[in-house]
C-alpha positions as CSV (number, residue, x, y, z in Angstrom):
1,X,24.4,-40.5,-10.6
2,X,24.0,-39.1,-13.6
3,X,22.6,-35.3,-14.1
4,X,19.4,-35.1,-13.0
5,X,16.5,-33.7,-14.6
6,X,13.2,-31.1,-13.5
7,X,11.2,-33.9,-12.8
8,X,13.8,-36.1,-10.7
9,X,14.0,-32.5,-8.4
10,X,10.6,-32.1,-8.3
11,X,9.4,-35.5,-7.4
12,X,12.5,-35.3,-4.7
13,X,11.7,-32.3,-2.9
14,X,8.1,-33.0,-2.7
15,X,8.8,-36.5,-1.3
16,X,11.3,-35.3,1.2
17,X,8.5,-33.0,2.4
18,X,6.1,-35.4,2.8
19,X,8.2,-37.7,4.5
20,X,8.9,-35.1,6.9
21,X,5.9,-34.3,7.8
22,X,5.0,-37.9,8.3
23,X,7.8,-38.3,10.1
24,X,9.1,-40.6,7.9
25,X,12.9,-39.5,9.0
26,X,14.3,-42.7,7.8
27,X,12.3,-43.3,4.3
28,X,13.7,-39.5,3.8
29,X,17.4,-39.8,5.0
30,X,17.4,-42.9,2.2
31,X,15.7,-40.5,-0.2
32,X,18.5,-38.3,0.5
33,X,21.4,-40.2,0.4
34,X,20.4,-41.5,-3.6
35,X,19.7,-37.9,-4.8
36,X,23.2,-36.8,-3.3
37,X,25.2,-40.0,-3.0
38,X,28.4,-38.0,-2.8
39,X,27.1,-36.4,0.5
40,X,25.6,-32.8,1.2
41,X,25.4,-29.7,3.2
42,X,22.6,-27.4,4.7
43,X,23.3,-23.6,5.5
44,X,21.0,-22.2,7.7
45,X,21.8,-18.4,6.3
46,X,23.9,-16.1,8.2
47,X,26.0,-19.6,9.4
48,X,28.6,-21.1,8.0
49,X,27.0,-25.0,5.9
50,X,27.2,-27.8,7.9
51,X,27.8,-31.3,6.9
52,X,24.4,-32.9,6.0
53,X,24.7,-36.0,7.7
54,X,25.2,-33.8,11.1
55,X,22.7,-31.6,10.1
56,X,20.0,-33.8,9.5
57,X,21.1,-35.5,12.9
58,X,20.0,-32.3,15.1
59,X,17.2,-31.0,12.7
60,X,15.5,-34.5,13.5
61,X,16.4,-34.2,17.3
62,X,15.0,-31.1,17.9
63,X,11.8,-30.8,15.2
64,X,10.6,-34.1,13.7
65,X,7.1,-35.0,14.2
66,X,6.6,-31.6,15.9
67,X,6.6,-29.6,13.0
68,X,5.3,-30.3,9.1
69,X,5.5,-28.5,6.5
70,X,3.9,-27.4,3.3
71,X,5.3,-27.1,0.1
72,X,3.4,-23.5,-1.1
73,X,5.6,-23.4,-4.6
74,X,8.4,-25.1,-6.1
75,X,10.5,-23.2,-8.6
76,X,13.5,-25.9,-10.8
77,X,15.7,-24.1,-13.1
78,X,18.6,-26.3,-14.9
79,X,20.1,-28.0,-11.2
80,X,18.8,-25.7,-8.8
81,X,15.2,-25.4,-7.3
82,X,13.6,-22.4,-4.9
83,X,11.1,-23.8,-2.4
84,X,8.8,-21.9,-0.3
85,X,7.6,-23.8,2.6
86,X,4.8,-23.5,5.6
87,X,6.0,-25.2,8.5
88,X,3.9,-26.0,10.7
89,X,3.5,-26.4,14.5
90,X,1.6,-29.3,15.2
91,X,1.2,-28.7,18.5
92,X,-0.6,-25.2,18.1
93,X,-0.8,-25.0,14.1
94,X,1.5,-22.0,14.4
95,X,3.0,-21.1,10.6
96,X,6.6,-19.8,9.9
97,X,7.7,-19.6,6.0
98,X,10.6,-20.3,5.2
99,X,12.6,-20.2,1.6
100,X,14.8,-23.3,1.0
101,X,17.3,-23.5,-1.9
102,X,19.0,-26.4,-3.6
103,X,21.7,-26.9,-5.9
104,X,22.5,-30.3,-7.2
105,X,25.8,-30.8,-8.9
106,X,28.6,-34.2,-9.0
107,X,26.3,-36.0,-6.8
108,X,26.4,-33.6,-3.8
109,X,23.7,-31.5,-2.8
110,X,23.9,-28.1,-1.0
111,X,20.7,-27.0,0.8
112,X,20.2,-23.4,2.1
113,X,17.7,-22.6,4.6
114,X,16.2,-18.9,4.9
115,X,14.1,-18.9,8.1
């Protein structure tokens, strides 16, 4: 993939959160894969990054279609991007932010999660 541009972030991470919260899991594992064809991580901070693919697997376990979430702002600069996100208890609408970073770079992407 070649380098990828504001726009091709931004219409990413706003998909991947709607998919989410329609828990679209599959639709936004595919979205994943093409942005980050050479495979990715996710850090929940304060833990060392796990392999996405592993990641993904117990994220979707343990939340999808129980929680949604909101993109509240979206900051892209060069290959990186700053999200801050509502999610979003569906069972009792309960909020918790949560800042989520992203660097893209040689096809891999590395998410960080600050919860």
């Amino acid at each position: 993939m070649s380098e990828l541009s504001k726009q091709d972030i931004e219409q990413f991470i706003t998909n991947q959160y709607q998919l989410w919260s329609e828990n679209r899991v599959d639709e936004m594992m595919a979205l994943i894969r093409a942005i980050a064809p050479n495979g990715f991580t996710i850090e929940y901070i304060g833990a060392p990054p796990i392999e996405g693919e592993k990641a993904m697997a117990e994220m979707i376990a343990n939340y999808a279609g129980k929680i949604r979430t909101q993109l509240v702002r979206l900051l892209i600069n060069g290959n990186e991007a700053a999200a801050v996100i509502d999610n979003v208890r569906n069972e009792s609408g309960e909020v918790k932010p949560s800042v989520e970073t992203y660097v893209f770079e040689n096809g891999r992407m590395h998410a960080r999660y600050y919860h």
